[in-house]
MARTI-441804 format. One line per 8 residues: number of its first residue (from 1); their letters; for each residue y, z, x of C-alpha. Coordinates in steps of 0.25 Angstrom, whole numbers, plus 5000, padded with zeros to 4 digits. Layout:
BEGIN
NUM = a = Y,Z,X  ...
end
This chain:
BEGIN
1 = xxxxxxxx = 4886,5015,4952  4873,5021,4955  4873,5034,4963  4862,5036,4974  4849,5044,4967  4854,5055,4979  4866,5058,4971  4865,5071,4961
9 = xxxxxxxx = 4873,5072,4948  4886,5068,4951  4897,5072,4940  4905,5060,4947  4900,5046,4938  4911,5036,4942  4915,5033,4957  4931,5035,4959
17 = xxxxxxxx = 4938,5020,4958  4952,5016,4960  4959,5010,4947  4975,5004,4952  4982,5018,4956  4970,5029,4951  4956,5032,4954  4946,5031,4944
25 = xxxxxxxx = 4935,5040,4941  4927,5028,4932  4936,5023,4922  4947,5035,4922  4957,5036,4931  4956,5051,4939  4965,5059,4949  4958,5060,4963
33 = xxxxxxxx = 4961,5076,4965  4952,5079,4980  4955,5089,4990  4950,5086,5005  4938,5093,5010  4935,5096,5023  4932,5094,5035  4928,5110,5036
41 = xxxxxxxx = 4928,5118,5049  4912,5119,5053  4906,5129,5043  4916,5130,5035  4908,5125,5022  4893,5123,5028  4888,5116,5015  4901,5107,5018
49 = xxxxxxxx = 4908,5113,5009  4900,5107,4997  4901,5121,4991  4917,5118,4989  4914,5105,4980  4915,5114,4968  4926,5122,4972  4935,5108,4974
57 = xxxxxxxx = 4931,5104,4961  4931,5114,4951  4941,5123,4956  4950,5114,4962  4948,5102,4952  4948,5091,4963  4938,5079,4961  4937,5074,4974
65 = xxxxxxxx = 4937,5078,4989  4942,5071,5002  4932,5073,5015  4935,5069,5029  4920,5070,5035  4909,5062,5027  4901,5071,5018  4885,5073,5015
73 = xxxxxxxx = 4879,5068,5004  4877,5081,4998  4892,5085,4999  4893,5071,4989  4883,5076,4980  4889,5091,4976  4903,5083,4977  4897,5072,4964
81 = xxxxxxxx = 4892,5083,4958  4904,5091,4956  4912,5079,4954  4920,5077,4966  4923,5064,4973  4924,5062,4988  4933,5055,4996  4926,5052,5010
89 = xxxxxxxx = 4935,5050,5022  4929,5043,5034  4929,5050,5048  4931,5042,5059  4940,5041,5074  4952,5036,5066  4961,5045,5074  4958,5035,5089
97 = xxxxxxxx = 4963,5020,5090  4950,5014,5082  4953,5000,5085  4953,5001,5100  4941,5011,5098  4934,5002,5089  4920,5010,5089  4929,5021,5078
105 = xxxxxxxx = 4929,5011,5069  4914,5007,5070  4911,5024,5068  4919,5022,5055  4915,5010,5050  4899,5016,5053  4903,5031,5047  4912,5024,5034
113 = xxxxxxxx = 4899,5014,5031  4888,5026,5032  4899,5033,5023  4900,5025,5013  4886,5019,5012  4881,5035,5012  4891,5037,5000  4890,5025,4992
121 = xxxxxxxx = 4891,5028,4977  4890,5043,4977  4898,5047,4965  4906,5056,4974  4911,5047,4983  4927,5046,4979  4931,5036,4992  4932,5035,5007
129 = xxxxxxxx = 4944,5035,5016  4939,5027,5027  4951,5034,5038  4961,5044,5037  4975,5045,5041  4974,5037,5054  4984,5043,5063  5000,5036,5061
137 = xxxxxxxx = 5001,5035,5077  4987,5029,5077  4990,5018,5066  5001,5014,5073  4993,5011,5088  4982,5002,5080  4992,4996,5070  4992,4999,5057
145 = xxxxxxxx = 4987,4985,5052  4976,4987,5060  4972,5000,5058  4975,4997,5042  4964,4986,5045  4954,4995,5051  4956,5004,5037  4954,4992,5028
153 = xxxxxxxx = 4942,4988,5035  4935,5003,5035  4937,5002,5020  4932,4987,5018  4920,4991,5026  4918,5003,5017  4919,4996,5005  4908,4986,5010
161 = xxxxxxxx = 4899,4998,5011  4902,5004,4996  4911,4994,4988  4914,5006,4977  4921,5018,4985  4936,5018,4986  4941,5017,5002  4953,5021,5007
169 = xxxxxxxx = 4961,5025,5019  4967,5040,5019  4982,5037,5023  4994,5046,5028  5009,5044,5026  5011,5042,5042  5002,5028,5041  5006,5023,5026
177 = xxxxxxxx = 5005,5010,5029  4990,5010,5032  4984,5006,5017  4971,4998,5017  4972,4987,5008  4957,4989,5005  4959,5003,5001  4955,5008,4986
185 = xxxxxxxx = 4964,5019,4987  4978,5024,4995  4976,5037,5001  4985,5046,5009  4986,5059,5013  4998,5068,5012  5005,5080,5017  5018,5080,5011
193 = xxxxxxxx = 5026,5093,5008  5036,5091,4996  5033,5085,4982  5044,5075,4985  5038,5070,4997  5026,5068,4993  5030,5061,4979  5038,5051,4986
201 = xxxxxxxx = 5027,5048,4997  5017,5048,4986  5025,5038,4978  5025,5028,4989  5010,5028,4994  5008,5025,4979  5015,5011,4981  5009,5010,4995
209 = xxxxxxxx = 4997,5012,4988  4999,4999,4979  4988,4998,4968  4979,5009,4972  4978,5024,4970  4985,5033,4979  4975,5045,4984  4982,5057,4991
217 = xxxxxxxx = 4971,5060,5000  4978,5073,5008  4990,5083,5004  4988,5096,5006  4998,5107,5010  4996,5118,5022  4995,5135,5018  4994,5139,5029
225 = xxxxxxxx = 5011,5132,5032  5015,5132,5017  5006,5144,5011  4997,5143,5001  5006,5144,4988  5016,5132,4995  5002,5125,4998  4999,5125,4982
233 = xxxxxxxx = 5014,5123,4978  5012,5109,4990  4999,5105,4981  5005,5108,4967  5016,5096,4970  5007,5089,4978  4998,5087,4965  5012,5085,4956
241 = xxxxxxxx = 5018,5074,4967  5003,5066,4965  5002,5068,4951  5018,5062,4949  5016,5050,4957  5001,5047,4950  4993,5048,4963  4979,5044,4961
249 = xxxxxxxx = 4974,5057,4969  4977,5067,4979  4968,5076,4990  4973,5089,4992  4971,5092,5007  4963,5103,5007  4951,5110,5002  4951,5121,5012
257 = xxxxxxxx = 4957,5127,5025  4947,5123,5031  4947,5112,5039  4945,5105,5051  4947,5093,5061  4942,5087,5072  4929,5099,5068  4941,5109,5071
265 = xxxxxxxx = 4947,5118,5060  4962,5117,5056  4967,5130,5056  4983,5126,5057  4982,5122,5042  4977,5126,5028  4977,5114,5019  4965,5119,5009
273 = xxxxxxxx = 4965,5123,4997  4955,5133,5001  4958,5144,5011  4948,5146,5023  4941,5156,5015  4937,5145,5005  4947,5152,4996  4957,5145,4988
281 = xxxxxxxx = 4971,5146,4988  4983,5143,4978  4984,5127,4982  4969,5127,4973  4973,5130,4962  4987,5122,4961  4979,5110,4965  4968,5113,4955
289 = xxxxxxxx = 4977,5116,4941  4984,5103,4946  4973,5094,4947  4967,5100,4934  4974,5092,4923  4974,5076,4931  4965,5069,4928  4971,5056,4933
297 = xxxxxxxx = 4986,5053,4936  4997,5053,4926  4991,5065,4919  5002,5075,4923  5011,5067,4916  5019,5075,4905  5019,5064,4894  5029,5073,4887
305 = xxxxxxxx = 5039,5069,4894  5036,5054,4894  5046,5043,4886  5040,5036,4876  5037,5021,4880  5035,5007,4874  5025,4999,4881  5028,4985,4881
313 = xxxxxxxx = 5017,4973,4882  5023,4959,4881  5012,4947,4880  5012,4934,4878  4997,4929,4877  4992,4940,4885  4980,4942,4875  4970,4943,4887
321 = xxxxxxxx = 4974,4956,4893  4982,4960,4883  4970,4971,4875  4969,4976,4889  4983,4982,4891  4984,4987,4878  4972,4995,4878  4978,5001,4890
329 = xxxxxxxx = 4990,5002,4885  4983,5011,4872  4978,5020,4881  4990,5024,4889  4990,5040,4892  5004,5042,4886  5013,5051,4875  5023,5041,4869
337 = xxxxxxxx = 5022,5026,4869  5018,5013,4861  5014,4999,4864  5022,4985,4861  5015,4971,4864  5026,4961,4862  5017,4947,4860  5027,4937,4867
345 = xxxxxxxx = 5023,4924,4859  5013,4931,4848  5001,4928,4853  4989,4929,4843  4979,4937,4851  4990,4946,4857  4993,4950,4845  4980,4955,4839
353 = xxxxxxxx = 4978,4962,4852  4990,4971,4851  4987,4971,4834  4974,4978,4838  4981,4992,4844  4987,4999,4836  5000,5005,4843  5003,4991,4848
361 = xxxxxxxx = 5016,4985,4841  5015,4971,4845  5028,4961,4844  5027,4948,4842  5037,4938,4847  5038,4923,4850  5034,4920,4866  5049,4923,4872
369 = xxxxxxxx = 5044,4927,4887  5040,4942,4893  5055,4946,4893  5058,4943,4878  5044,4951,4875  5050,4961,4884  5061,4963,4877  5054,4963,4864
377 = xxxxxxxx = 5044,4973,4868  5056,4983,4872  5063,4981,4858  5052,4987,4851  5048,4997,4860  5053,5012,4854  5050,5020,4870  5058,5025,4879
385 = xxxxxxxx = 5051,5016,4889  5046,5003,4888  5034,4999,4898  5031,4986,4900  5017,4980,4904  5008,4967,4903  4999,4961,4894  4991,4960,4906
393 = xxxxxxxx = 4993,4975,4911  4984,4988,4910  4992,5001,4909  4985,5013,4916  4984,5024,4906  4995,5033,4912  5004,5019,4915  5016,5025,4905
401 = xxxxxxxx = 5014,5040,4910  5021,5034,4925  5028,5026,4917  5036,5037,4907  5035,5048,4919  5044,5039,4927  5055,5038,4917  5054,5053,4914
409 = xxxxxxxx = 5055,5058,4929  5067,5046,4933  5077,5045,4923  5084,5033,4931  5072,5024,4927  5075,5012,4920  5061,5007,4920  5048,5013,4928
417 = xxxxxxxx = 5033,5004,4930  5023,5005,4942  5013,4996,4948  5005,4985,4940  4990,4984,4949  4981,4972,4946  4966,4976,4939  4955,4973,4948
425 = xxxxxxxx = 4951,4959,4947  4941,4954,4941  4942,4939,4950  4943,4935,4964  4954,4928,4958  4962,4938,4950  4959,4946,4964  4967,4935,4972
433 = xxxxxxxx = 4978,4936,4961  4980,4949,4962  4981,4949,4978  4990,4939,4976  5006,4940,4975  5015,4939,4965  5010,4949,4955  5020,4959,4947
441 = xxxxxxxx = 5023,4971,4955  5032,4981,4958  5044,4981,4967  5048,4995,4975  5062,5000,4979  5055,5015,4980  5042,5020,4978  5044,5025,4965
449 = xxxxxxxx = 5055,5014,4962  5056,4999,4958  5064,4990,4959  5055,4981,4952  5043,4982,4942  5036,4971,4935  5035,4972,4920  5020,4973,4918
457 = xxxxxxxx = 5022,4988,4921  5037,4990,4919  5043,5001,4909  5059,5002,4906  5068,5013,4899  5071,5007,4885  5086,5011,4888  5085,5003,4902
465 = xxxxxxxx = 5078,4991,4894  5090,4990,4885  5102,4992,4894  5095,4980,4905  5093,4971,4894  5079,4971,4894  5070,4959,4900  5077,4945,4903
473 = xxxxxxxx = 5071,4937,4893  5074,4924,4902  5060,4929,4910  5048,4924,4900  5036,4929,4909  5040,4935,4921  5054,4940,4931  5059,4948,4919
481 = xxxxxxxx = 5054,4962,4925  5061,4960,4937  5075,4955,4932  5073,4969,4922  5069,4977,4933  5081,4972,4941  5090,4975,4929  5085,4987,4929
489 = xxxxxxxx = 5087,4990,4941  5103,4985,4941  5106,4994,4929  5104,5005,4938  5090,5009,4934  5077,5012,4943  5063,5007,4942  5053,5019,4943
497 = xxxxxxxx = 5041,5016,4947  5026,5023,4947  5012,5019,4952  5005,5025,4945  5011,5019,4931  5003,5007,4933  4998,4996,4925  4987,4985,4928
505 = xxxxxxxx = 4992,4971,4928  4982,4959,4929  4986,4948,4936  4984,4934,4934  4970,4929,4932  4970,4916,4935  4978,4909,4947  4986,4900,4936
513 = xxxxxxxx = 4990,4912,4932  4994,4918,4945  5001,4903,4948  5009,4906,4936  5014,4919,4936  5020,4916,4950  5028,4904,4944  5032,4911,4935
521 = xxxxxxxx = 5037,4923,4944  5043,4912,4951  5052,4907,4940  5055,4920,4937  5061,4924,4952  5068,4911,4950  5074,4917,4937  5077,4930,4943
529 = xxxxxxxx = 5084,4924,4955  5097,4921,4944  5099,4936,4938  5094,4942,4952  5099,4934,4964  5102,4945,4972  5087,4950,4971  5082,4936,4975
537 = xxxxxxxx = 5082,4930,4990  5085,4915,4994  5071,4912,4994  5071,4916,4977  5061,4930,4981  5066,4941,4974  5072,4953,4986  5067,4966,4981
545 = xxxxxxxx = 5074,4978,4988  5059,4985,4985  5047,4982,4989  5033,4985,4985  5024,4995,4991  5009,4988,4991  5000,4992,5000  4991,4977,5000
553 = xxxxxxxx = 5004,4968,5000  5009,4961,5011  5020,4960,5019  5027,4967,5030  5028,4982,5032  5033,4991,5042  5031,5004,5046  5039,5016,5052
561 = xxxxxxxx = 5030,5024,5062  5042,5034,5067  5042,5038,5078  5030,5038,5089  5021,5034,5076  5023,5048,5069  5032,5046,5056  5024,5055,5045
569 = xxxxxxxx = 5029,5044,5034  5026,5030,5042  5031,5023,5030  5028,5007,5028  5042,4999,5024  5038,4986,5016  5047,4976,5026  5052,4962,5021
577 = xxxxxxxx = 5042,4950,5025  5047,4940,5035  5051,4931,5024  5044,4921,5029  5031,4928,5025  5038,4926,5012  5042,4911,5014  5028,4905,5018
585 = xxxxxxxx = 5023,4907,5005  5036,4901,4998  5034,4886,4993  5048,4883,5001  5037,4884,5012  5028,4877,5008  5039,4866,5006  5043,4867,5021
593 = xxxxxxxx = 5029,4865,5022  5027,4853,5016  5041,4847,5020  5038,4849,5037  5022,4843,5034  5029,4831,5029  5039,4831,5040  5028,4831,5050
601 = xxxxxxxx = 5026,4817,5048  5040,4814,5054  5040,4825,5065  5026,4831,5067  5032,4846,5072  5034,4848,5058  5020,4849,5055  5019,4861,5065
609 = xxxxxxxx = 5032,4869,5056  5023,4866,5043  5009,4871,5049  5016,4883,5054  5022,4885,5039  5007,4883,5034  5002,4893,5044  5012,4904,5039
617 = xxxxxxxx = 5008,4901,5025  4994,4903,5027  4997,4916,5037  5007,4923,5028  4997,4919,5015  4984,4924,5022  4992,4938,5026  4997,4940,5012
625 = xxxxxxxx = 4982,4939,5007  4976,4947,5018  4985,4957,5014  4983,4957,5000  4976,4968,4992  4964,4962,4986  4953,4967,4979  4941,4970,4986
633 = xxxxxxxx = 4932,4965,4977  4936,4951,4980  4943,4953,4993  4938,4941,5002  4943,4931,5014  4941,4919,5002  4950,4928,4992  4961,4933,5003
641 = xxxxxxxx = 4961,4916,5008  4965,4914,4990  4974,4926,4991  4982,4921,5003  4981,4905,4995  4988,4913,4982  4998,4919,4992  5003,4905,4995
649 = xxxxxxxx = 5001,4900,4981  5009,4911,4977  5021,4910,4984  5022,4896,4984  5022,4896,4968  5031,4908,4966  5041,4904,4976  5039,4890,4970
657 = xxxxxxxx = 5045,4893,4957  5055,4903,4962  5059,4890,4968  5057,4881,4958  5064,4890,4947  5075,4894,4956  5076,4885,4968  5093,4883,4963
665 = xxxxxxxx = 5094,4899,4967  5086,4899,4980  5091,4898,4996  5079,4895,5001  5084,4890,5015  5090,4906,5014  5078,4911,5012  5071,4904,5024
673 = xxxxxxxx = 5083,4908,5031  5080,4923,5030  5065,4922,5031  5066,4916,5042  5077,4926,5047  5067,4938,5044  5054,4932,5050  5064,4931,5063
681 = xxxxxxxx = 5065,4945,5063  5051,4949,5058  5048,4941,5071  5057,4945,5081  5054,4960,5076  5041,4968,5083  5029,4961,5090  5025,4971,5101
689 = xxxxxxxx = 5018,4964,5110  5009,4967,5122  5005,4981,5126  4996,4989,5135  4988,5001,5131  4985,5015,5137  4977,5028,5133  4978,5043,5139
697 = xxxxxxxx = 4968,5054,5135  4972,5069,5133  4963,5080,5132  4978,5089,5133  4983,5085,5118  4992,5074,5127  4998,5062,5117  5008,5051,5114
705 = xxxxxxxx = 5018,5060,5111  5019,5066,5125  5018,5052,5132  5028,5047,5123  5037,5057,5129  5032,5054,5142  5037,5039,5138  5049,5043,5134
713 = xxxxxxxx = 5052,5049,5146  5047,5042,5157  5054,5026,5152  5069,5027,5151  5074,5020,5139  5063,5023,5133  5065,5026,5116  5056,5029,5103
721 = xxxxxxxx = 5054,5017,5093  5061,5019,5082  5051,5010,5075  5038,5019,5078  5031,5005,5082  5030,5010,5095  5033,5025,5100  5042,5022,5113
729 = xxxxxxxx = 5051,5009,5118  5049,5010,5131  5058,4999,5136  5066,4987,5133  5067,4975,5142  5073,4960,5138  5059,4955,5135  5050,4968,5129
737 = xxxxxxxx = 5052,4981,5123  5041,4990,5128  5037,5003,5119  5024,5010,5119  5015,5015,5107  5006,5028,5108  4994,5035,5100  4986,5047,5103
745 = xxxxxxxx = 4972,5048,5098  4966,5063,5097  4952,5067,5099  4953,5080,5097  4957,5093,5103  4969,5088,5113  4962,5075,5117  4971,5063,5114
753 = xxxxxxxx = 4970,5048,5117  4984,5041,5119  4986,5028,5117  5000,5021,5122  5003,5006,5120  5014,5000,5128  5019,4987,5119  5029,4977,5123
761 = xxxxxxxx = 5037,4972,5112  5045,4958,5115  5060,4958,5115  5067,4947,5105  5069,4939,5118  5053,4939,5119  5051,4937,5106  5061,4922,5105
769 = xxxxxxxx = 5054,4918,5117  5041,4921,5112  5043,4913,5098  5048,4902,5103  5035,4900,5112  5028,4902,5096  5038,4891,5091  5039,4882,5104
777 = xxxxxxxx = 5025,4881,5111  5016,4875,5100  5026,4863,5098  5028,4862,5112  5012,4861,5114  5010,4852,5101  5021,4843,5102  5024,4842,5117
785 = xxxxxxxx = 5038,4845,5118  5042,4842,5131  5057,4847,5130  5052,4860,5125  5045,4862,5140  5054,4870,5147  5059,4879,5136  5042,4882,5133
793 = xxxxxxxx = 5042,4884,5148  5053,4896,5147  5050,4901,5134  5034,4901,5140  5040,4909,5154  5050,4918,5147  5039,4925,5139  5029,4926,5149
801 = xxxxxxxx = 5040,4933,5156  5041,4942,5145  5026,4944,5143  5025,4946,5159  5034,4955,5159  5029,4963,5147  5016,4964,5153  5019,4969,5168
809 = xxxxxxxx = 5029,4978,5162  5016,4984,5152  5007,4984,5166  5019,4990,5175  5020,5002,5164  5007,5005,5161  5004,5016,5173  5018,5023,5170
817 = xxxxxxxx = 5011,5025,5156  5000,5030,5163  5006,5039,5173  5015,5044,5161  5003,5047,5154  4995,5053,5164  5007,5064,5167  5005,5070,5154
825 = xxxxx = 4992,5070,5156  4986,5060,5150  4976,5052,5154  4973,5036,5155  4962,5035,5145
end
């Protein structure tokens, strides 16, 4: 990349990239150490504290900064040519309702593209973070898909404007569930107060993280409430908590006590490093001798206490990929360990490509299936461990330090792997096929525990290996990892599992390929469903007790607010899909399909069931693709319309030959039965509907708090919701449930803007009537019952009822709102 002639001697030669779980300075991996600078008090640093930059990097050792204000363009110079690298937060109104005042998000779109396009290609620039921690209470009044939308296209709009900076959204535990699926990074910031804590929450963002690196972009601890010597002790296992769980990077939160907000100094706190003197305390130096030695993650691993271990490579013609996971293999950053290839069918080529290295033992065997080469890979091996990986894998240098450190700090480990992540394609088509489902991946019971892990990146106790017996030898080329992992499991043992011990994996190249790897997957659920029925259901789709934590997949989720919307850990829980989700892409449907178009002939109605069928399809297929994570590079409405095609495709195939392989084992009428069941509830379940809106202004520090009190008081029977959805039930009558949802803006000093929503939610009464109307009045319309009048008639006059009702009641209520407001002395706004 070319820098602007403006630019001086900058010591920075490579801009920062993201490479699976770590950031990259060129082509080495390096640990992001920043501290947050600013915003200072007026005068505080007239040169804007440019004369600190050489301070933060040699005496504290960190290599880059985090800013909340946009910086000159002589603050970048001095920061490239002392080698620091700047993350660059937007600031914009992300503290008011932007979607009902829209002319916010004209400012930022104007101040993020005159940003960018000011910045583009300085050698300094390290990435932006188009908002910042946008308030839990906030999230929740706009909707959290919604505002999640408005991220995502802040960050699409900046990488139009500069395709190669990183992008990202500065996350908070309180709204976890709002990740961009655009974003180049994950970034959250922290303010946790013991090492146990934070290890826990820091090993859960790395699965809600996925595939990308995990940035901490604030922890800090106060002085002026813990001291300054508990302030460094915070820090110390602050730095041991992100070294132990392989973070990609961490801000430490602050440079100085100096500080301010809103253009006022913070004097309630001392976050800084530095006192308000500009003189350092104890934290600096704990911060600086632990940063000293990291160069990148892993390398505080003691390898001295690290078991030997065999790695293991079976192949059977994988020629192709084959030199490019053994020289990466050869270069792994580990004490004790040797390589086997097992050449399952003694391939030619495989075999002068493993004779080339020279601590390769190779095995030659006839072609017996991945199992049989498995197993003849673990007979040789002389470790402790034996790790598992593909011919089509690349191990990350530290792979088998993750690997072994897991082993040594969890005794009860029978085997330990971590995620497999796709290399960038180099296709449209290799892009669609990683987008697409059905891939290897790991299953989660916690976040640092598996209860299933796929054997391109799976390593197993030598001891454990013999007493389960090793791989079935009846699965020649795929299932076998999960029947192990499941034996595994029922001998007693756990499943550890890391992040950061990751290897990549290719997927399939072609679509052929992609075609049959899901039969194959197919056959082999079919022959799983035998050893393990208890794990399977009716329909022959394995029932995993964990689930995945993957931050582009789909599916349903839900979230816990707590109470009025204030929960500090507003945790996403991966709830079951409908079923039916699950069922429209299953070639049973597609049979039922078939079967009623082919009815029609006799009974036309029949038509109408098959089109609706066809509609769902399409729906449910077009969501799954929408929600997929794929490559920007290729990302387009022609590849999300493939995507959403190889969604079909895919379930239709896989399910096709769990059903032709093991259609004797299966209930499938069971399986409708219980999809059916649960969509029932999914849809009888939620669906506020109507609702009126009100705003009061304060310029006396006035909120929701006090008019939820006011609430509270003033309607008998009034209760919390014990979901968080809304703040306050406010009534419950046969048709409605009324409750009523607030936010408080603040625009400085005491002035608050407060919102209140009052929502009516339809009883299960409502709810019949109203889908019975969905089922009844198109055929009715279409077909001309006549019988069916009167009953449309009543359905038609009983939900009117209800909606009248709904809305005089809304309309009666709306001045008792007011006059409650207005007696704490707020005003309509």
């Amino acid at each position: 990349m070319m820098q602007p002639p403006e630019i001086p001697v900058s010591v920075i030669t490579e801009p920062l990239t993201v490479s699976g779980k770590y950031f990259c300075d060129g082509d080495e991996v390096c640990f992001v150490k920043a501290v947050t600078f600013g915003p200072f008090p007026a005068g505080a640093f007239p040169d804007e504290g440019r004369s600190q930059l050489r301070k933060i990097r040699e005496e504290l050792g960190a290599n880059a900064i985090r800013l909340y204000e946009i910086p000159t363009i002589d603050f970048m110079h001095d920061c490239a040519q002392l080698g620091i690298r700047v993350f660059i937060t937007i600031p914009w109104s992300q503290h008011i309702d932007f979607l009902k005042n829209r002319s916010a998000l004209v400012d930022a779109d104007q101040l993020l593209i005159e940003t960018v396009n000011k910045f583009r290609g300085h050698p300094a620039l390290a990435g932006y973070f188009v908002a910042n921690e946008i308030e839990t209470t906030l999230v929740r009044w706009m909707r959290p898909q919604r505002v999640v939308e408005q991220i995502e296209r802040m960050i699409s709009l900046g990488k139009a404007n500069d395709p190669d900076a990183l992008f990202a959204y500065a996350n908070y535990p309180s709204t976890e569930y709002l990740l961009p699926s655009n974003q180049d990074f994950v970034a959250f910031n922290l303010y946790l107060e013991t090492p146990e804590t934070l290890g826990a929450y820091l090993a859960r963002l790395q699965n809600l993280a996925g595939n990308l690196p995990l940035l901490i972009t604030e922890f800090g601890s106060d002085s002026k409430t813990h001291g300054e010597l508990t302030q460094a002790g915070m820090l110390e296992w602050h730095l041991e908590e992100i070294y132990r769980a392989g973070v990609a990077g961490t801000t430490i939160f602050a440079w100085s006590d100096l500080w301010c907000r809103g253009g006022k100094e913070i004097l309630g706190w001392d976050f800084g490093l530095n006192r308000r003197d500009h003189s350092s305390k104890p934290s600096l130096e704990v911060v600086r001798e632990k940063w000293a030695p990291l160069e990148r993650p892993g390398d505080e691993i003691e390898g001295d206490l690290l078991p030997s271990v065999s790695v293991v490579v079976c192949t059977y013609r994988g020629s192709a990929t084959l030199v490019e996971c053994l020289d990466s293999i050869q270069q792994l950053q580990y004490p004790d360990y040797e390589v086997i290839v097992v050449n399952d069918g003694g391939d030619q080529r495989v075999k002068e490509i493993a004779n080339a290295y020279e601590k390769i033992q190779l095995i030659q065997m006839s072609h017996q299936g991945l199992s049989a080469a498995r197993n003849r890979g673990a007979v040789e091996a002389n470790g402790d461990i034996i790790a598992y990986t593909d011919d089509d894998c690349i191990v990350d240098r530290d792979w088998l330090k993750w690997i072994g450190m897991q082993f040594v700090r969890r005794p009860e480990l029978g085997c330990a792997g971590g995620p497999n992540i796709p290399p960038p394609s180099e296709t449209l088509k290799q892009a669609v096929i990683t987008a697409a489902p059905g891939g290897p991946t790991h299953v989660l019971l916690a976040d640092d525990t598996a209860e299933h892990l796929p054997g391109c990146n799976l390593a197993v106790r030598k001891e454990v290996f013999d007493a389960v017996g090793g791989f079935n030898e009846r699965f020649w080329t795929a299932g076998d990892d999960v029947d192990f992992c499941w034996r595994v499991l029922d001998a007693g043992f756990d499943l550890g599992f890391h992040p950061a011990a990751f290897v990549w994996h290719h997927r399939r190249f072609t679509m052929r390929a992609f075609v049959g790897q899901q039969i194959g997957y197919g056959r082999a659920e079919a022959m799983l469903i035998p050893l393990h029925w208890e794990r399977f259901g009716d329909s022959g789709k394995a029932v995993w007790k964990g689930c995945v934590y993957d931050s582009g997949a789909s599916g349903w989720h839900s979230i816990y607010h707590g109470r009025y919307g204030y929960e500090l850990f507003q945790l996403v829980y991966p709830a079951p899909s409908s079923g039916i989700r699950d069922l429209c892409l299953h070639i049973g449907w597609w049979f039922g399909i078939g079967a009623l178009a082919f009815g029609s002939w006799f009974w036309w109605p029949f038509s109408m069931v098959a089109a609706s069928m066809l509609i769902m399809t399409i729906a449910e297929s077009k969501h799954r693709a929408w929600s997929a994570r794929l490559e920007s590079a290729y990302d387009s409405l022609s590849a999300r319309c493939w995507l959403a095609f190889v969604f079909v495709m895919q379930g239709a195939i896989r399910s096709g030959a769990r059903l032709k392989f093991g259609w004797r084992r299966l209930s499938l009428a069971a399986g409708l039965g219980e999809a059916l069941k649960t969509l029932g509830l999914k849809v009888m379940s939620g669906w506020w509907k109507l609702g009126i809106e009100r705003s009061f202004w304060s310029e006396e520090g006035i909120g929701r708090d006090q008019l939820l009190e006011a609430v509270l008081d003033s309607f008998p029977g009034a209760c919390d919701d014990e979901t968080g959805k809304t703040d306050i039930i406010v009534k419950d009558s046969l048709f409605w449930n009324w409750a009523v949802v607030t936010v408080t803006e603040f625009h400085g000093d005491e002035k608050q803007l407060t919102r209140l929503r009052l929502l009516a939610r339809p009883k299960l009464f409502t709810r019949v009537v109203t889908l019975l109307l969905i089922l009844l009045v198109p055929m009715a319309i279409v077909a001309g019952i006549s019988g069916e009048v009167y009953t449309l008639v009543t359905l038609i006059g009983v939900y009117l009822l209800g909606e009248i009702s709904a809305r005089i009641y809304m309309r009666l209520n709306r001045p008792r709102f007011n006059d409650l407001a207005m007696s704490l002395g707020l005003k309509p706004a």
